[in-house]
C-alpha positions as CSV (number, residue, x, y, z in Angstrom):
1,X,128.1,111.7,108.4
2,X,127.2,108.1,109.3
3,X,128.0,107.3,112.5
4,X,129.4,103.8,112.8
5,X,130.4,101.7,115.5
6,X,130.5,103.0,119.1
7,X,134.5,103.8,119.8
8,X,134.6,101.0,122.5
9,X,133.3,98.2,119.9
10,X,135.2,99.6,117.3
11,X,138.7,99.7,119.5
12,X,137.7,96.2,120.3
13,X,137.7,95.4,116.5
14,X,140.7,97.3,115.8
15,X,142.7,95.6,118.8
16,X,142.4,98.9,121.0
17,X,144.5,100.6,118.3
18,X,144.4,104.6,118.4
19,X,145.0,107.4,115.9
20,X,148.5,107.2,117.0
21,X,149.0,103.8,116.4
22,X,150.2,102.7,113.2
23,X,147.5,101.1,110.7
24,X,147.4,97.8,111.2
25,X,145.4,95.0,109.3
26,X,142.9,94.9,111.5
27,X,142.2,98.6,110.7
28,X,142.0,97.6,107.2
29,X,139.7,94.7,108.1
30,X,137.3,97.0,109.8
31,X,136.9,99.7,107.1
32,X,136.1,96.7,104.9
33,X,133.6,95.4,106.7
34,X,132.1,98.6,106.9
35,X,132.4,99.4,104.0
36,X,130.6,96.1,102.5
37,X,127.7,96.9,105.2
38,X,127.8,100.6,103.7
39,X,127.3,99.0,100.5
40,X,124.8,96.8,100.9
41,X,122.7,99.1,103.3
42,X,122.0,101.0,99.6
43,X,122.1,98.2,97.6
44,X,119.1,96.5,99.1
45,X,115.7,97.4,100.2
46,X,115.7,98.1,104.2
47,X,112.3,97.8,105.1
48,X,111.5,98.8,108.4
49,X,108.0,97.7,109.7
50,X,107.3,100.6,112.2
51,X,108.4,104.2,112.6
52,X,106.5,106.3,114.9
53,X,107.1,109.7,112.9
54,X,104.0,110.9,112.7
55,X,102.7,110.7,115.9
56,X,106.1,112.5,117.0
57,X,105.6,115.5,114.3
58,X,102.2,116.4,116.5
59,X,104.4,116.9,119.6
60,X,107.2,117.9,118.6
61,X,106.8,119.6,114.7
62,X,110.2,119.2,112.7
63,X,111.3,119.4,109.1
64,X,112.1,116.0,108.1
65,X,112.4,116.9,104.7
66,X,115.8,118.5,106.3
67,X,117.9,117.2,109.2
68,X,116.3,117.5,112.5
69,X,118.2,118.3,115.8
70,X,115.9,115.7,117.9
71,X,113.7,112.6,116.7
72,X,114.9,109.5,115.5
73,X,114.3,109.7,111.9
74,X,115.2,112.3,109.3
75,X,115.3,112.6,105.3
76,X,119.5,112.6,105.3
77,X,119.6,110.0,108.4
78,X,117.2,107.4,106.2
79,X,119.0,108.0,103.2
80,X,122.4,107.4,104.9
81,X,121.2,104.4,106.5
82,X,119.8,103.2,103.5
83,X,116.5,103.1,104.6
84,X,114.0,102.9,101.9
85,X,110.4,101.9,103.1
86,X,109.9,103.1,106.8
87,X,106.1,101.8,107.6
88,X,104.8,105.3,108.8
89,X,103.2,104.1,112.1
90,X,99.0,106.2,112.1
91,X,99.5,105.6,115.8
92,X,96.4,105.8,118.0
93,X,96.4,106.0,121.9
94,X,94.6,103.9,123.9
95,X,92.5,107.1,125.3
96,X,91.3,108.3,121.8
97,X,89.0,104.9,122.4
98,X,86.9,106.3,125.3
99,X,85.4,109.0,122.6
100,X,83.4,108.5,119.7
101,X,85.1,109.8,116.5
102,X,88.1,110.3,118.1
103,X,89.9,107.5,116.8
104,X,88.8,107.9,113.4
105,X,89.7,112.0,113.2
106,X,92.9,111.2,114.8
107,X,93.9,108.7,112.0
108,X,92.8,110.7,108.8
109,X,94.5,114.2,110.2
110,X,98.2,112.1,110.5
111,X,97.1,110.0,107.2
112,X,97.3,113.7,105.8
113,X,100.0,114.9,107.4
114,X,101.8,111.6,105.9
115,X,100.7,112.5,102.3
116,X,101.6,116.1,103.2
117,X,105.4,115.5,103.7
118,X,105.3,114.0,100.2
119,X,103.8,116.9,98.7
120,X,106.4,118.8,100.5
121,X,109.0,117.0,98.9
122,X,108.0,114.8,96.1
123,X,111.8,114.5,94.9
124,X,112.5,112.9,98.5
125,X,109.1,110.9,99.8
126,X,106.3,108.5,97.6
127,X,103.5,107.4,99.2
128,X,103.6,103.3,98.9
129,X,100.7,101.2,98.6
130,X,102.2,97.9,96.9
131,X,105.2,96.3,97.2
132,X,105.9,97.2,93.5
133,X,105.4,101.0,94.6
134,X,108.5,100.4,96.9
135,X,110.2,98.5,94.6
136,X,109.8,101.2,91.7
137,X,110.6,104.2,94.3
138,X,114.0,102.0,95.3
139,X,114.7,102.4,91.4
140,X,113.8,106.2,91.3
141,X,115.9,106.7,94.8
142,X,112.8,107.8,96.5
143,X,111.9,106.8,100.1
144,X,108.4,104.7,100.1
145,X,106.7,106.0,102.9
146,X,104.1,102.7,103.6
147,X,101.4,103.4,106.0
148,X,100.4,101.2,109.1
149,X,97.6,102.2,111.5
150,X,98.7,101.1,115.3
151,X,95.6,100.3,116.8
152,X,92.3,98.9,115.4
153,X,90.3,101.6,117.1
154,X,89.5,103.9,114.1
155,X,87.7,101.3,112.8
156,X,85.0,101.8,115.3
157,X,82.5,99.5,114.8
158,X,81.9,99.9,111.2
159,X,83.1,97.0,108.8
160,X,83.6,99.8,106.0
161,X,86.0,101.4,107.9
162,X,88.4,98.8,106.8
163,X,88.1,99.8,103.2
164,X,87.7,103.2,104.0
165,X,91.3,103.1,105.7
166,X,92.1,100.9,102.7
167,X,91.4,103.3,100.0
168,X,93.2,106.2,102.8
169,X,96.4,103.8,102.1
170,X,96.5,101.6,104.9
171,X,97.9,98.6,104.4
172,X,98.6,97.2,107.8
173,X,96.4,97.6,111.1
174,X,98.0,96.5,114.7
175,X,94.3,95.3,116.1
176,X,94.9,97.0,119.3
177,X,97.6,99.0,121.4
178,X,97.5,99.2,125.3
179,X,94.6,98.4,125.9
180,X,91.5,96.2,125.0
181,X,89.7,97.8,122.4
182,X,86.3,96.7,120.1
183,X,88.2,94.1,117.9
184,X,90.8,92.3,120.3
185,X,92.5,91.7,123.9
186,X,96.3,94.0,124.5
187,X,99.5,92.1,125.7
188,X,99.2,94.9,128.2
189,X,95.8,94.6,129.7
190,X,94.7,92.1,132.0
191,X,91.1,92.5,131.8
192,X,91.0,89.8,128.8
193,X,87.8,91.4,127.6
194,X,87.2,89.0,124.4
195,X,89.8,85.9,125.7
196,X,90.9,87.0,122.1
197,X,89.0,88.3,119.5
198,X,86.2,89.7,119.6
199,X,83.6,88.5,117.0
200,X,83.9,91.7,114.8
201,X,87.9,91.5,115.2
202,X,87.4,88.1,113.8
203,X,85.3,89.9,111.1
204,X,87.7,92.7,110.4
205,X,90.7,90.3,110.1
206,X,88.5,88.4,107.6
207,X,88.0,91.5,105.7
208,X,91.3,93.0,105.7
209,X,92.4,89.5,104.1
210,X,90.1,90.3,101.3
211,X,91.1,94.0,100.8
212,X,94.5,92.8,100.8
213,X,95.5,94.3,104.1
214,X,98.1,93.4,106.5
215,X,97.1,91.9,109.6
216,X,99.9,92.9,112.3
217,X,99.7,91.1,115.6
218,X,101.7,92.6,117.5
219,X,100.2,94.7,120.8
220,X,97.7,91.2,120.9
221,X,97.6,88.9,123.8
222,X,98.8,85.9,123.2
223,X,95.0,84.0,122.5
224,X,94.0,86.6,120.6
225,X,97.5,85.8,118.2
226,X,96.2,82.0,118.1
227,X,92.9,83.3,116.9
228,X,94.3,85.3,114.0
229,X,96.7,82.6,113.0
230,X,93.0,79.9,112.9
231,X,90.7,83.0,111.1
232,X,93.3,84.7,108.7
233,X,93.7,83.0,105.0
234,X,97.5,85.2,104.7
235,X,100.5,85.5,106.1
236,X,100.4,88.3,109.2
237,X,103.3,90.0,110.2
238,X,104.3,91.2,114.0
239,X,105.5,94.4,113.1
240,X,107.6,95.6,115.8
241,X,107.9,93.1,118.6
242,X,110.8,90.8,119.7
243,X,111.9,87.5,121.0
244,X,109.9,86.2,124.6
245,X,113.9,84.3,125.4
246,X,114.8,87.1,127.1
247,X,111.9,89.0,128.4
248,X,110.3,85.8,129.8
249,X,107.5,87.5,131.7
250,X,106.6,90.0,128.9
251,X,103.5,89.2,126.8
252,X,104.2,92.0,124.2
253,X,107.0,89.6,122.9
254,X,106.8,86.6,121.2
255,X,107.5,83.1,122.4
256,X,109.3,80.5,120.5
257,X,105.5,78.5,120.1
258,X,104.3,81.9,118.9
259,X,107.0,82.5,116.5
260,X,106.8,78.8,115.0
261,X,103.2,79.4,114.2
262,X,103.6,82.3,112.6
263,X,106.7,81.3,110.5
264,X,103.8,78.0,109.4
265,X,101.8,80.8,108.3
266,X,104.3,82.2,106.2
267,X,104.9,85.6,108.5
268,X,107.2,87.4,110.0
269,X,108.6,88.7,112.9
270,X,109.9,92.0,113.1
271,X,112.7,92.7,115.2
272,X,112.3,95.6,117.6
273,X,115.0,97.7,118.9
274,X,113.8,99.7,122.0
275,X,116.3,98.2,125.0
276,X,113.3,97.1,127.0
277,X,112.0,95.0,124.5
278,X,116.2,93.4,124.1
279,X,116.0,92.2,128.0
280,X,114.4,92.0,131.0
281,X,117.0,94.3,133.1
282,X,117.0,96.8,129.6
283,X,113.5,97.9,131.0
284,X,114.6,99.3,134.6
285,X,117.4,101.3,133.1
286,X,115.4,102.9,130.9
287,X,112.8,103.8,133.6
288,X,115.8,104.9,136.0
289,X,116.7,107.3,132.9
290,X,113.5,108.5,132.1
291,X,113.6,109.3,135.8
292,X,116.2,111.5,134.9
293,X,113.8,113.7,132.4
294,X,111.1,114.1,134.9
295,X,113.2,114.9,138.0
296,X,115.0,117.8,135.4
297,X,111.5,119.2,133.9
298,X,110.2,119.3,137.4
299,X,113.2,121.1,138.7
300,X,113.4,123.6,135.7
301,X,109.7,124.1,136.3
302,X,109.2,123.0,132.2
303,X,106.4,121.4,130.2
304,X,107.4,118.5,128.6
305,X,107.2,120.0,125.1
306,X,108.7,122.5,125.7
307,X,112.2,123.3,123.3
308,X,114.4,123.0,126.1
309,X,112.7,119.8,127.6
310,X,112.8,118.6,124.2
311,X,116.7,119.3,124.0
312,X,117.3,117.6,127.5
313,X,115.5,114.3,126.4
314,X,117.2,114.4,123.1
315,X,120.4,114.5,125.2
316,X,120.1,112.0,127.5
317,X,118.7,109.6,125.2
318,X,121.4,110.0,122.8
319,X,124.0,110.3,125.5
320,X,122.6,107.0,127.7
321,X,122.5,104.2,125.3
322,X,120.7,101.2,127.1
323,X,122.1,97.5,125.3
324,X,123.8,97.2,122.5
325,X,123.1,96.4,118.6
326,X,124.4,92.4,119.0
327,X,121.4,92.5,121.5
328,X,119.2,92.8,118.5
329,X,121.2,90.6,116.4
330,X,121.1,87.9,118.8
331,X,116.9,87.9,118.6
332,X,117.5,87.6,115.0
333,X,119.6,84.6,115.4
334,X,117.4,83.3,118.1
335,X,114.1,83.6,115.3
336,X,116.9,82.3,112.5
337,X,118.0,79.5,114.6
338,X,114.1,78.4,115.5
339,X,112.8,78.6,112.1
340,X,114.8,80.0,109.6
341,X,115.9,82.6,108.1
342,X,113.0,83.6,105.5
343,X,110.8,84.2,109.2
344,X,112.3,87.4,110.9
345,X,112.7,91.3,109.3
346,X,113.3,94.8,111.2
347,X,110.8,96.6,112.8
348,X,112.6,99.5,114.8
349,X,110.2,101.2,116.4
350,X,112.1,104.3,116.3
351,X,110.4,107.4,117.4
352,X,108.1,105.6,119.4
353,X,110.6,104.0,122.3
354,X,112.5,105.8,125.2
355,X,116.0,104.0,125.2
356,X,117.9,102.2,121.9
357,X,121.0,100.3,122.0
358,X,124.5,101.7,121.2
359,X,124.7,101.4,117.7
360,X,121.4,101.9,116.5
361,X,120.4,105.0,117.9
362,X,118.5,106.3,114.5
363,X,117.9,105.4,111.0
364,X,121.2,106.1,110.0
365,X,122.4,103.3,111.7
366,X,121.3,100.2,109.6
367,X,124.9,99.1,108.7
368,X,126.2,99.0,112.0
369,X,123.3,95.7,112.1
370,X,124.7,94.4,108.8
371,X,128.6,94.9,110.1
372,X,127.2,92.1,112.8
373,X,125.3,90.1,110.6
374,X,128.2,90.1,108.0
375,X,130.6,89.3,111.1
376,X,128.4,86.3,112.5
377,X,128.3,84.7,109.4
378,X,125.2,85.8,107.2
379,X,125.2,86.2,103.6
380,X,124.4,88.3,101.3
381,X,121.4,87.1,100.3
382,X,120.4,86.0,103.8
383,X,120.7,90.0,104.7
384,X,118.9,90.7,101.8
385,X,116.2,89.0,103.5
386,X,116.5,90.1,106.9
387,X,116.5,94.0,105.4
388,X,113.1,93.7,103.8
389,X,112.7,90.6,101.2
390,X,111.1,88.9,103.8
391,X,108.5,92.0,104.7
392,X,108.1,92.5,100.5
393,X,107.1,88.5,100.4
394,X,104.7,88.7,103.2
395,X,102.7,91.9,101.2
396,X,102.9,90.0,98.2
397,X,101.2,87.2,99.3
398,X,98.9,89.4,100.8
399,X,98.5,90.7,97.4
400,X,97.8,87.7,96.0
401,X,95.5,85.8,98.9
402,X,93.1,89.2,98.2
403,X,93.1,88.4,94.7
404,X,92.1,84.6,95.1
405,X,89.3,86.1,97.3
406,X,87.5,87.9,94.7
């Protein structure tokens, strides 16, 4: 069953009334407004720029063909949600880097393990490589399953690595993750190895424009964003970052100067949900919970993959919200409010964060984000948008810039 509105907001909505308080019209108001997010939650295509599923299945293996007792993302949470093109994250630690190959064999083995839950289920899961492949599978009532490779690293140093990935179904690449890597400086590192890009990240940008490839900045340090935004010919995306207002000494998000350049080059920005990325004080709770996890696998003498470790953190996550959904809807209206609406999409980050907000906990949990966007004054077509017109126009013009090219 979806799960709506935590009972606190949603007693707040109803004027704290109770199941043995007569209906009122503010009950009535409610279930309408939920049930026009309901509505348009399967009505329009969610796109959701990053989803860390795959990485997650070689920890923890699930079914998600079927419902899954842990993770955030499931075949009958996404379709209840109305989630129809999750970007399956090929996520690459920052470690793989210090081995040759590593990288590489690490990407193709969960680029197979991607096509393999389609084969799996073919009546549930298409592979997407075009916007017009999601847009077809939104007619058949498939879920697109998009790829995105989170760190440049795979592509070694080998310029026909980008088409190989290409070919492999690629069709973003975050240049780097946590670290510095061959093609461009991390948010997170302080070593500034490049003050940027490096010449072949300027290279590989250059070619992924031609393939017709996404180039995703977030991860990047903030030069090596300005150098994408001077070297790349088509709109880039930040695939799962969020707004600098409110993390002000956080480099992984974006600044308002950051955001209007990439809104000139026809991007977007791609809200992200994990609490630490909502606020500043979002990121000590979460470390105070995770705290939690590994005082209680320490103390049960368990490995962290354990089943029962993996029950705990399910648990506490789930039980220990951190922020709430308006937190999210108030970086959207921070990005809407800079540069308009046609600038900003969803990028969750869901299976690859520690602590969510109260409300959008997994991917069932898109319409509780419409609810607010319905409630602060958006329209229709304004969600439509925000759910994944804008992510669909970016590829597209992708599309088309490769085209020109050749």
């Amino acid at each position: 069953m979806l799960r709506l509105l935590p009972i606190a907001c949603l007693l707040l909505l109803m004027g704290c009334s109770t199941p043995d308080t007569p209906p009122t019209e503010t009950d009535s108001d409610t279930a309408a407004l939920h049930a026009r997010a309901e509505a348009l939650a399967q009505q329009y295509i969610i796109v959701d720029g990053h989803i860390d599923v795959p990485y997650r299945m070689t920890v923890t293996p699930e079914d998600i063909t079927d419902a899954t007792p842990g993770g955030d993302f499931d075949y009958p949470r996404a379709k209840a949600g109305g989630l129809n093109a999750p970007f399956m994250s090929i996520f690459i630690p920052s470690d793989r880097q210090n081995t040759p190959g590593a990288s590489k064999t690490l990407a193709d083995s969960l680029i197979d393990m991607v096509e393999g839950f389609v084969e799996r289920a073919p009546d549930k899961y298409a592979i997407a490589t075009s916007p017009a492949d999601v847009r077809q599978h939104h007619e058949e009532g498939l879920i697109s399953l998009p790829m995105g490779m989170e760190n440049g690293a795979p592509v070694e140093t080998d310029l026909g690595n980008v088409s190989y990935f290409f070919d492999r179904g690629i069709r973003y690449i975050t240049l780097t993750h946590g670290r510095d890597n061959q093609l461009s400086d991390s948010s997170y590192d302080t070593t500034r190895t490049w003050q940027g890009l490096s010449p072949f990240g300027e290279d590989v940008v250059r070619e992924m424009n031609r393939l017709g490839m996404i180039v995703d900045i977030s991860h990047v340090s903030d030069s090596a964003f300005y150098e994408v935004m001077r070297i790349t010919q088509a709109p880039a995306i930040a695939s799962h970052s969020s707004v600098r207002q409110w993390t002000p000494d956080w480099e992984r998000n974006m600044d308002d100067a950051m955001i209007q350049r990439l809104a000139e080059n026809g991007g977007v920005i791609m809200i992200n949900f994990g609490s630490s990325f909502l606020k500043t004080e979002y990121q000590s709770q979460g470390n105070r919970i995770q705290q939690r996890l590994t005082t209680y696998l320490a103390q049960n003498n368990l490995e962290r993959t354990s089943p029962e470790a993996y029950a705990y953190f399910t648990q506490l996550r789930r039980n220990n919200p951190v922020g709430t959904m308006q937190d999210v809807a108030d970086h959207i209206d921070h990005v809407v409010n800079l540069v308009g609406v046609d600038y900003v999409g969803l990028g969750s980050d869901f299976d690859g964060v520690f602590a969510l907000p109260a409300g959008l906990q997994d991917v069932s949990e898109y319409p509780n984000l419409i609810a607010e966007l319905i409630q602060r004054g958006y329209s229709n077509a304004d969600i439509e948008k925000i759910l994944g017109g804008n992510a669909l126009r970016v590829w597209e013009a992708v599309e088309r810039v490769a085209q020109e090219m050749k």
